[in-house]
C-alpha positions in Angstrom: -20.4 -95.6 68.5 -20.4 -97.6 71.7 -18.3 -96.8 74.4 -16.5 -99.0 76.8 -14.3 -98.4 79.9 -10.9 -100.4 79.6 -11.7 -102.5 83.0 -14.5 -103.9 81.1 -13.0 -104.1 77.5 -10.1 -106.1 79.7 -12.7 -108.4 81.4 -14.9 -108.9 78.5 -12.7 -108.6 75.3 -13.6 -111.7 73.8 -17.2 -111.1 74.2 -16.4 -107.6 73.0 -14.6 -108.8 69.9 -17.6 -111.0 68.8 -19.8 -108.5 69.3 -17.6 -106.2 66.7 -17.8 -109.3 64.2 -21.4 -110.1 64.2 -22.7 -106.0 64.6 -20.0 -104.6 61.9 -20.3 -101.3 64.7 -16.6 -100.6 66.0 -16.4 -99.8 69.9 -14.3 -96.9 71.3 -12.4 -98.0 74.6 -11.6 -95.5 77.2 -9.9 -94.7 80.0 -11.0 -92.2 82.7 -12.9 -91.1 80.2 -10.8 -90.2 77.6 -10.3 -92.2 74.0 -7.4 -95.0 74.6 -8.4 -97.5 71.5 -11.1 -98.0 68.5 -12.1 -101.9 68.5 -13.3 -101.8 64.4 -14.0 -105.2 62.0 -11.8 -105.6 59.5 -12.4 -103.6 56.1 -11.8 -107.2 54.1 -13.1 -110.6 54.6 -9.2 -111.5 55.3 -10.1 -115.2 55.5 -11.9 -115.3 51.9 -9.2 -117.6 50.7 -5.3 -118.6 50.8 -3.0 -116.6 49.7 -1.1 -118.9 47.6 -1.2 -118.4 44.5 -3.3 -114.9 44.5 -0.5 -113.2 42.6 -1.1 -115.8 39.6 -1.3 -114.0 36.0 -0.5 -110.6 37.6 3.3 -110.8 36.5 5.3 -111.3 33.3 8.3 -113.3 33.3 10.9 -110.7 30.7 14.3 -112.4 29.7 16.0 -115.8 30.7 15.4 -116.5 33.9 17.9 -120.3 34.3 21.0 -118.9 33.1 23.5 -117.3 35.5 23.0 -113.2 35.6 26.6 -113.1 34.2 29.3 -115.1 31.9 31.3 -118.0 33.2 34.5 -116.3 32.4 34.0 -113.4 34.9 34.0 -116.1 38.5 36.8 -115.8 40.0 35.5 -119.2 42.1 36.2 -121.2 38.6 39.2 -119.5 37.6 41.8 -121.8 40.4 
């Protein structure tokens, strides 16, 4: 894994952050020396598609779903 000090992770961090994307190799920033941060690509191709409608056919509608959750008779709103 490639090592960077934080100076030049903070001047160069776009460059760094293309570098991650095209390579796939993650690089370990550091300061004095010591481990501060792990720059890594992303385990999924997050941008692969919208997700709008990615739950579709994954759920079961059980029961009626229009009518009110209890009777009429039991609002207090409608009872004045």
């Amino acid at each position: 894994m490639k090592e960077m000090a934080i100076s030049e992770f903070k001047a160069k961090c776009l460059a760094v952050l293309d570098e991650v994307q095209k390579t796939k190799k993650p690089i370990l920033v550091t300061r004095f020396g010591k481990p501060v941060a792990e720059v890594i690509p992303p385990s999924a191709d997050v941008s692969s598609g919208s997700w709008i409608g990615s739950m579709k056919d994954s759920m079961k509608i059980l029961g009626d779903i229009v009518s009110p959750a209890s009777d009429e008779n039991e609002w207090e709103v409608l009872g004045d």
